[in-house]
C-alpha positions in Angstrom: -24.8 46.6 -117.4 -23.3 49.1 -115.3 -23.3 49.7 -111.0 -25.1 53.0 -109.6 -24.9 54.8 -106.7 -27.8 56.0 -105.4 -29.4 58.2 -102.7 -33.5 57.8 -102.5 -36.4 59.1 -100.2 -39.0 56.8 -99.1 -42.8 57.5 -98.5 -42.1 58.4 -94.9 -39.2 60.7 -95.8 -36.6 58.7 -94.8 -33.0 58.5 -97.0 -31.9 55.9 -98.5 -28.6 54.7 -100.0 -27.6 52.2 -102.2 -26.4 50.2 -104.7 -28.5 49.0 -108.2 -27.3 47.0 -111.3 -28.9 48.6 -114.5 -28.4 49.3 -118.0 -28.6 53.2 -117.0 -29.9 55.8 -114.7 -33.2 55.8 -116.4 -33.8 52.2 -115.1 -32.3 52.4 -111.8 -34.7 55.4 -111.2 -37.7 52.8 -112.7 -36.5 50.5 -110.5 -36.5 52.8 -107.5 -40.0 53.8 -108.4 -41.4 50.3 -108.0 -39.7 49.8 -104.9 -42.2 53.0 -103.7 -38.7 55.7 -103.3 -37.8 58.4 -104.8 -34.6 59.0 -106.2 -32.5 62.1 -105.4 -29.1 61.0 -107.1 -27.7 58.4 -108.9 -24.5 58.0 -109.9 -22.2 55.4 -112.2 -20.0 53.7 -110.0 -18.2 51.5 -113.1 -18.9 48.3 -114.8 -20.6 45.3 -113.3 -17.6 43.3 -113.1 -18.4 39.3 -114.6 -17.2 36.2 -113.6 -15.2 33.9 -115.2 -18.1 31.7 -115.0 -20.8 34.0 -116.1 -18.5 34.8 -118.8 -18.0 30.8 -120.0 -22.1 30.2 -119.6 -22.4 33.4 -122.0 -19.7 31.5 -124.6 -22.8 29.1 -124.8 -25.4 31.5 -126.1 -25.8 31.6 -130.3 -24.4 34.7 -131.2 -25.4 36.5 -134.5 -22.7 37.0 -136.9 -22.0 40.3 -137.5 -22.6 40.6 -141.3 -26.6 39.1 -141.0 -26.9 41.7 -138.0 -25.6 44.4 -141.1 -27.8 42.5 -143.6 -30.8 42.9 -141.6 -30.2 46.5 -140.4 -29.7 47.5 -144.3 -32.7 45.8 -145.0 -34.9 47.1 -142.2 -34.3 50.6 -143.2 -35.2 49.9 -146.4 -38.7 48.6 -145.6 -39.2 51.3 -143.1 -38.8 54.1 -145.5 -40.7 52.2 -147.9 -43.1 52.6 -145.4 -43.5 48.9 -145.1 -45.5 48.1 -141.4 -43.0 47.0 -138.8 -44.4 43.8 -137.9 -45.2 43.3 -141.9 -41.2 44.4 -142.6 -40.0 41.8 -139.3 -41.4 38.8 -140.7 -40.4 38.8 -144.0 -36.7 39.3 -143.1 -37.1 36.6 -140.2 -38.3 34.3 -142.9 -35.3 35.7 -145.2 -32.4 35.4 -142.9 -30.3 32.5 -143.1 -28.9 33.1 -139.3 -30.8 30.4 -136.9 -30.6 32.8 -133.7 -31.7 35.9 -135.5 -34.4 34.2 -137.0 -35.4 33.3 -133.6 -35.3 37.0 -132.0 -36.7 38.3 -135.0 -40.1 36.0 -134.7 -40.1 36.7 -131.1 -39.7 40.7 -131.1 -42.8 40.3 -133.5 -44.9 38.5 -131.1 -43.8 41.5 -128.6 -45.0 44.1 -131.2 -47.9 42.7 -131.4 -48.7 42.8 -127.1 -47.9 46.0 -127.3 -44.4 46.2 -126.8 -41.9 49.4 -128.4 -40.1 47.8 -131.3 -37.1 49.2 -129.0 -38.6 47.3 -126.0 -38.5 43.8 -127.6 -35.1 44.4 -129.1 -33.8 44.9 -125.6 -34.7 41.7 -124.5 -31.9 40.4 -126.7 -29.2 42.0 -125.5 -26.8 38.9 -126.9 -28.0 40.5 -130.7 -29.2 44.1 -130.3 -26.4 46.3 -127.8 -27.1 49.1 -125.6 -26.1 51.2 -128.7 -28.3 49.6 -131.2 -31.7 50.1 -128.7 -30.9 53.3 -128.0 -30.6 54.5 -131.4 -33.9 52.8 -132.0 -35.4 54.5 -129.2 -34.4 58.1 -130.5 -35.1 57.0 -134.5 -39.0 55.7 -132.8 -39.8 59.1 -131.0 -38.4 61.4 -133.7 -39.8 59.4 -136.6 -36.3 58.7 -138.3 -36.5 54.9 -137.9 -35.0 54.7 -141.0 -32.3 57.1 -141.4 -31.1 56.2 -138.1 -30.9 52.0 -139.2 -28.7 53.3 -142.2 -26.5 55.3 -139.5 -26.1 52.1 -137.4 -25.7 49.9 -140.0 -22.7 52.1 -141.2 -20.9 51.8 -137.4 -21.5 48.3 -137.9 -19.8 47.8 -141.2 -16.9 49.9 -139.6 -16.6 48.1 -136.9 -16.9 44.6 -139.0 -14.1 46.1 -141.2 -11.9 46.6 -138.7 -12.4 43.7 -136.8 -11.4 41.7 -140.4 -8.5 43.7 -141.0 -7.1 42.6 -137.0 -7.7 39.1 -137.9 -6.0 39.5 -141.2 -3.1 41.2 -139.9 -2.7 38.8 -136.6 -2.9 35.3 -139.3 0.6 35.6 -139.8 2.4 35.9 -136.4 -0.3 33.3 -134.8 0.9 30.6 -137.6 4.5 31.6 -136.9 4.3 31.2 -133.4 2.0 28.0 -133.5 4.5 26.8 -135.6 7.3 27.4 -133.2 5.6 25.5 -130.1 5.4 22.5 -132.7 9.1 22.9 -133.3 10.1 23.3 -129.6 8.1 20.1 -128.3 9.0 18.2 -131.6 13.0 18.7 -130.6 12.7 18.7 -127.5 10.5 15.4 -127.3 11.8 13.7 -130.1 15.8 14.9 -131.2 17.4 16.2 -128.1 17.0 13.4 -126.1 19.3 10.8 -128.3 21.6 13.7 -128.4 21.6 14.3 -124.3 22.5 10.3 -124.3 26.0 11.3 -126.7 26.6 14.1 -124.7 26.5 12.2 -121.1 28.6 9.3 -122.1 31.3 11.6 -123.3 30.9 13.9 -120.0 30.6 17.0 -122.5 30.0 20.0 -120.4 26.6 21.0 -121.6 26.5 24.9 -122.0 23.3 27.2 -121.0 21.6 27.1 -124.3 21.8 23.3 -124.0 20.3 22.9 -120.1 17.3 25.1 -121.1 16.6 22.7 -123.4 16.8 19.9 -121.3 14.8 21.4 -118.9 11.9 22.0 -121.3 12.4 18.7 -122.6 12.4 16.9 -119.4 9.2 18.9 -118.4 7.2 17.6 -121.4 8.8 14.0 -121.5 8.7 13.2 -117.5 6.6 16.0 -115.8 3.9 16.9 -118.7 1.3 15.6 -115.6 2.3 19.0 -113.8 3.7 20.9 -116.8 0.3 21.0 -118.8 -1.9 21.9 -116.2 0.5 24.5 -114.5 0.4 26.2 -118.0 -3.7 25.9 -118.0 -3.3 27.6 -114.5 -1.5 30.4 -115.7 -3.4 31.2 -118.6 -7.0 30.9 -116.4 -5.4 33.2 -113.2 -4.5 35.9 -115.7 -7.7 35.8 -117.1 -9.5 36.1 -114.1 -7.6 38.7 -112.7 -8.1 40.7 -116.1 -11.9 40.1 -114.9 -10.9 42.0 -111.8 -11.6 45.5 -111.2 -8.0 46.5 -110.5 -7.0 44.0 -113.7 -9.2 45.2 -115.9 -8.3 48.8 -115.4 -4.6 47.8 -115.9 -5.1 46.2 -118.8 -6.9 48.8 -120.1 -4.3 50.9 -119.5 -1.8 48.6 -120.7 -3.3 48.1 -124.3 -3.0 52.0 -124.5 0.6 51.9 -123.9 1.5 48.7 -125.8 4.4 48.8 -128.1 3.5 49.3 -131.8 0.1 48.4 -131.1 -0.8 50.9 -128.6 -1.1 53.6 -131.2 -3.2 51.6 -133.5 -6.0 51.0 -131.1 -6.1 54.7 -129.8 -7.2 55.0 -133.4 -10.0 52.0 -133.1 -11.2 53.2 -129.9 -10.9 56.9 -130.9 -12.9 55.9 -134.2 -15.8 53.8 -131.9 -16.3 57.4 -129.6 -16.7 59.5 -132.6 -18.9 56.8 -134.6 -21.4 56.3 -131.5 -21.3 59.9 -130.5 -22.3 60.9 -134.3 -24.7 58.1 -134.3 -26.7 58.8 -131.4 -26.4 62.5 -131.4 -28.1 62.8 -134.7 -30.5 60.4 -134.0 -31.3 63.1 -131.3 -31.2 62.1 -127.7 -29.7 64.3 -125.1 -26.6 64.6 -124.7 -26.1 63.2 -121.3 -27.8 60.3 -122.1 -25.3 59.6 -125.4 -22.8 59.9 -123.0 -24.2 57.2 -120.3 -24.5 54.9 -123.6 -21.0 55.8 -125.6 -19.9 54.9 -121.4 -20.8 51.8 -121.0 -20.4 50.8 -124.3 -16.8 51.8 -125.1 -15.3 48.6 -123.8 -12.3 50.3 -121.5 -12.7 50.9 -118.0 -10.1 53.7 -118.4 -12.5 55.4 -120.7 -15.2 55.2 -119.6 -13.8 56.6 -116.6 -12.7 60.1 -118.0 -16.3 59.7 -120.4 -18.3 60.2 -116.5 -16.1 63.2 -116.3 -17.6 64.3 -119.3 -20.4 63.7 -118.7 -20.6 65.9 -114.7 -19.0 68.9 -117.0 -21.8 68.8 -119.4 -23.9 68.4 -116.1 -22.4 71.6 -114.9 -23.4 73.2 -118.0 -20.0 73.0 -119.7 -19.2 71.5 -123.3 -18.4 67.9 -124.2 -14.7 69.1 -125.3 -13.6 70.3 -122.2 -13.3 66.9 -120.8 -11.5 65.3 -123.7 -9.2 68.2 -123.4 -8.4 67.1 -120.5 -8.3 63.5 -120.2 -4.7 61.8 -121.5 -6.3 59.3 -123.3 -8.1 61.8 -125.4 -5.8 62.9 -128.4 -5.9 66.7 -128.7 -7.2 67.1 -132.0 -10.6 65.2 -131.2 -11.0 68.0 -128.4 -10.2 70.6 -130.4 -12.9 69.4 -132.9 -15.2 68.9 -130.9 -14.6 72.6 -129.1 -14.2 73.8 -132.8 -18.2 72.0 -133.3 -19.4 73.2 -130.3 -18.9 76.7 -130.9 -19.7 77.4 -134.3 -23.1 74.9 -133.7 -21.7 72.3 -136.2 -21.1 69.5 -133.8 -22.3 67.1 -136.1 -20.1 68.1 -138.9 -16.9 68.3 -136.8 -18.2 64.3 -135.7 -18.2 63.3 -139.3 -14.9 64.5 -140.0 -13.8 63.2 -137.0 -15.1 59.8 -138.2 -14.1 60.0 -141.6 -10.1 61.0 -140.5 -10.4 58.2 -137.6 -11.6 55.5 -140.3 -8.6 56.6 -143.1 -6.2 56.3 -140.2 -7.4 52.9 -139.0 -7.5 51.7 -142.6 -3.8 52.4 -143.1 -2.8 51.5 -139.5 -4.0 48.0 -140.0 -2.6 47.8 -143.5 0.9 48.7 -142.3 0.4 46.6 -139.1 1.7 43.4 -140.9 4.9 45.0 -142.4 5.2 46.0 -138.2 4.6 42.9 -137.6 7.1 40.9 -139.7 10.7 42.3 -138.6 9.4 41.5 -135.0 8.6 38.0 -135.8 11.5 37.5 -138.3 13.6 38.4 -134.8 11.6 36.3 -132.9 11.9 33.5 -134.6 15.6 34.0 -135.5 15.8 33.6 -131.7 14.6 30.6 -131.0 15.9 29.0 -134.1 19.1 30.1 -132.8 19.0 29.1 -129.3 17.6 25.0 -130.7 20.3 24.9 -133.1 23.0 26.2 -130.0 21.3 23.9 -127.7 22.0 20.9 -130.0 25.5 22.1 -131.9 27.5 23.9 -129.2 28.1 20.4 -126.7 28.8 18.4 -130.3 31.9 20.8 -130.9 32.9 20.5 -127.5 32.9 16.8 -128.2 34.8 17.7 -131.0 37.7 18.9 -129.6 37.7 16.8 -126.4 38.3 14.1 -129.8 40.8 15.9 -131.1 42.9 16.8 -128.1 42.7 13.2 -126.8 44.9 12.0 -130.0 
């Protein structure tokens, strides 16, 4: 759901200005048109920004696993090529599917069908199952009669995207056990172990060096003050999250997650491969392209993005090519501009797309395999750290003691 701009005449003439929240410039003018105006322009203004709150009520709604949403997609096509009836094809695999909330949908986009509605129109009332993506593609696959070559399509993005969600949380298993692991060490010393050796040190009047105090600091915090400690922490966590929910945060981090250290490249090459694969997706399912570009917008999840995607979008407006725009947006690496400009011109877009797929899904295959052996010399020092500072915190004051021993015989 994005926010538009837009400028309007009324039945007496009059102009209007505005703002309207809407899936796209199609609706906004729809809901213009009921409101008796015309519209002149409308323009994207950016993402509806959400609140933490609308975000936590959303965490409560069933969401369909990814692989039943593939399952079903697969499946679909199938039956539509088979030339199964829609409503015939629906119920079976509602009755088939294992996934509670799809099941659900599934019965309830039948009883749509059968009032009437576009088998696009009742998906879209689900936007927690079907995206923006997946009812557009429907909506192109319905009024060119390629339901079912455009399900395989999508079901393909899916299966990318599933893969490479799988191969994040494979590669991430490692450094979130390490680091869990390192909290429990942490609280267990400094809860448990320093505190009988802090009682040593004291009755000796060891001077206690910086690696020591630290630790008596985080100990005393979770021993005496964990009443303010705990929740201060909570606060933290929930302020950066909302501001991330900000306008102004969410474009930094955006911007941030380009630049990150050894992980910044790698999800260039995810985002890189979610353009392409929507592009390709929708653009041989055959809507215009202005109106890929609105969805592959608002579905790219980065502000930043999206952002240099509008710009694209007023050059093709302006009768210009997609790739002059990716040329010249830093996010953009070069060679998906000169693809595209290489597409363009010799009327192959589509091709250049599925190599531009293809060379975008080798390259996040092998990035994500090689992300664990990034991943492990930074944790090895990580962890070499702390070990080092505990075992300093506890060891250094006991060789002081040592040789206060020593020197008093």
């Amino acid at each position: 759901m994005g926010v538009y701009i837009y400028k309007a005449v009324d039945s007496k003439g009059k102009i209007l200005k505005g703002k309207l929240e809407a899936k796209d410039e199609i609706e906004v003018s729809t809901q213009l048109a009921k409101l008796g105006y015309q519209a002149i322009s409308i323009s994207f203004k950016g993402e509806k920004t959400v609140s933490f709150f609308e975000r936590f009520l959303k965490k409560g709604i069933k969401r369909v696993s990814s692989q039943a949403l593939i399952v079903f997609t697969r499946q679909f096509a199938t039956m539509v090529k088979a030339a199964v009836p829609i409503v015939e094809a629906l119920g079976v695999l509602a009755e088939q599917t294992e996934d509670t909330s799809l099941k659900e949908a599934l019965h309830q986009i039948v009883r749509d069908i059968e009032e009437g509605f576009k088998l696009s129109e009742a998906m879209a009332k689900h936007p927690h199952i079907f995206s923006q993506l997946y009812v557009n593609t429907v909506v192109a696959g319905e009024a060119g009669g390629v339901l079912d070559k455009v399900l395989l399509r999508l079901a393909s993005v899916l299966e990318e995207e599933q893969e490479t969600k799988m191969g994040i949380k494979a590669a991430l298993r490692y450094p979130v056990m390490v680091i869990v692991a390192l909290i429990v060490a942490v609280v267990v010393l400094s809860v448990f172990v320093l505190p009988t050796f802090i009682k040593i040190y004291q009755g000796f009047n060891v001077k206690l060096p910086l690696p020591t105090q630290i630790m008596i600091f985080v100990s005393n915090s979770l021993r005496h003050y964990w009443f303010i400690t705990v929740p201060l922490i909570i606060a933290v966590f929930f302020l950066i999250r909302f501001y991330i929910n900000t306008p102004l945060g969410r474009r930094q981090w955006d911007n941030f997650k380009f630049n990150m250290p050894v992980f910044g490249k790698i999800y260039t090459k995810i985002v890189m491969l979610r353009f392409a694969s929507m592009l390709n997706v929708l653009y041989q399912a055959g809507l215009p392209i202005l109106k890929i570009l609105d969805i592959v917008k608002i579905t790219i999840g980065n502000v930043i993005l999206a952002k240099d995607i509008e710009g694209i979008k007023k050059d093709v407006a302006d009768g210009k090519g997609v790739s002059g725009g990716i040329l010249a947006s830093k996010y953009f690496p070069r060679m998906v501009g000169y693809m595209v400009s290489v597409g363009e011109k010799a009327g192959a877009l589509t091709t250049m797309l599925d190599s531009l797929c293809e060379y975008y899904s080798q390259e996040v295959r092998n990035a994500l395999k090689n992300l664990t052996s990034l991943i492990e010399p930074i944790m090895t020092v990580v962890l070499g750290a702390v070990v080092m500072t505990m075992a300093l915190a506890i060891f250094l004051p006991m060789w002081n003691l040592i040789s206060i021993v020593k020197q008093a015989r």
